[in-house]
C-alpha positions as CSV (number, residue, x, y, z in Angstrom):
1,X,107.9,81.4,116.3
2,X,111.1,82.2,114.9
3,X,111.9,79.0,114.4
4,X,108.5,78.7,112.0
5,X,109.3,81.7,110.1
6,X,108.3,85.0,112.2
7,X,111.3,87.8,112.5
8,X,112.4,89.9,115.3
9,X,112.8,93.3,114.3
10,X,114.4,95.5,116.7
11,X,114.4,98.5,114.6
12,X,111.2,100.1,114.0
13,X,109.9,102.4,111.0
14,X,110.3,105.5,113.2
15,X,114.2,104.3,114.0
16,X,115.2,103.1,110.3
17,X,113.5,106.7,108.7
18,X,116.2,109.7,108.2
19,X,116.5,112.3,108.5
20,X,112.7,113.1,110.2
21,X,111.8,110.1,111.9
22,X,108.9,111.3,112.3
23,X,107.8,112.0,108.7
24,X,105.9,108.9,107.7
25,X,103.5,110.4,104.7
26,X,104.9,108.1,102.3
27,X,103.7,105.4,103.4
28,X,99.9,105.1,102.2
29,X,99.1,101.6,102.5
30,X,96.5,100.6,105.2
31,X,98.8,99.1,108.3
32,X,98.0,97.5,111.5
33,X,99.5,98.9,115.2
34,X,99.4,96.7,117.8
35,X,100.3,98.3,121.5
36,X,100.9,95.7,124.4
37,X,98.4,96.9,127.6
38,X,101.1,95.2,130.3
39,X,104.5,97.1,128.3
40,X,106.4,98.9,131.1
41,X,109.1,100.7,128.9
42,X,106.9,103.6,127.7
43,X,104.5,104.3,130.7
44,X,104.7,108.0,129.5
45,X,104.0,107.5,125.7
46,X,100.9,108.7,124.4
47,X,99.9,105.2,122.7
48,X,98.0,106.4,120.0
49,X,100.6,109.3,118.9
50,X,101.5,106.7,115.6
51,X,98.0,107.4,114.4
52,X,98.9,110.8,113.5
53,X,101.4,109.5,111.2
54,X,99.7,106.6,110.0
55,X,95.9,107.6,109.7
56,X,95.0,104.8,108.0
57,X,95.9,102.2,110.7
58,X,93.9,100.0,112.6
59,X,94.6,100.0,116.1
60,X,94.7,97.1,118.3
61,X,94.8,96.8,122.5
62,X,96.0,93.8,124.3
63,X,96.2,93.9,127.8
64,X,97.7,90.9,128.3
65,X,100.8,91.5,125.9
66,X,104.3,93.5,127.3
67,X,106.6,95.0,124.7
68,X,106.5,92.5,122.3
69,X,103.2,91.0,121.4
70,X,104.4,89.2,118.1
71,X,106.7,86.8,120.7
72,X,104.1,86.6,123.8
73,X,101.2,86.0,121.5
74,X,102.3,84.7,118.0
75,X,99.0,83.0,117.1
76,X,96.9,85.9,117.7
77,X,99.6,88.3,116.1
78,X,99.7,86.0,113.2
79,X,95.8,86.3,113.2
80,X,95.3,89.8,113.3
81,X,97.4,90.7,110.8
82,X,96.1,88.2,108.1
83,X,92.8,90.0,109.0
């Protein structure tokens, strides 16, 4: 996928924002969140928590994806989020 175009971000929009990373109400275009069922890094993170700081996103669920569903399901990623 990489090789085709797709990136590999390793810094997400609550790591790059400073000084609250948290704080996320400039951002008011509709976005997409996609959690990976089968990720074992964050068994204790409330999955949905980003929705309180992006209320406009649409959420997505796949079981079958670990930590990074944009590298263990490219087509589908690249599917849902042309929409």
């Amino acid at each position: 996928a990489i090789r085709r175009g797709g990136s590999f971000c390793l810094a997400s929009a609550f790591q790059m924002f400073r000084p609250d990373p948290a704080d996320l109400s400039g951002i008011t275009q509709d976005a997409t969140v996609i959690w990976g069922g089968a990720d074992r890094t964050h068994p204790t993170t409330d999955r949905r928590s980003v929705l309180t700081h992006l209320p406009r996103a649409r959420w997505e669920e796949w079981p079958e994806c670990g930590h990074y569903p944009d590298v263990e399901a490219p087509d589908a990623y690249a599917t849902c989020l042309r929409g």
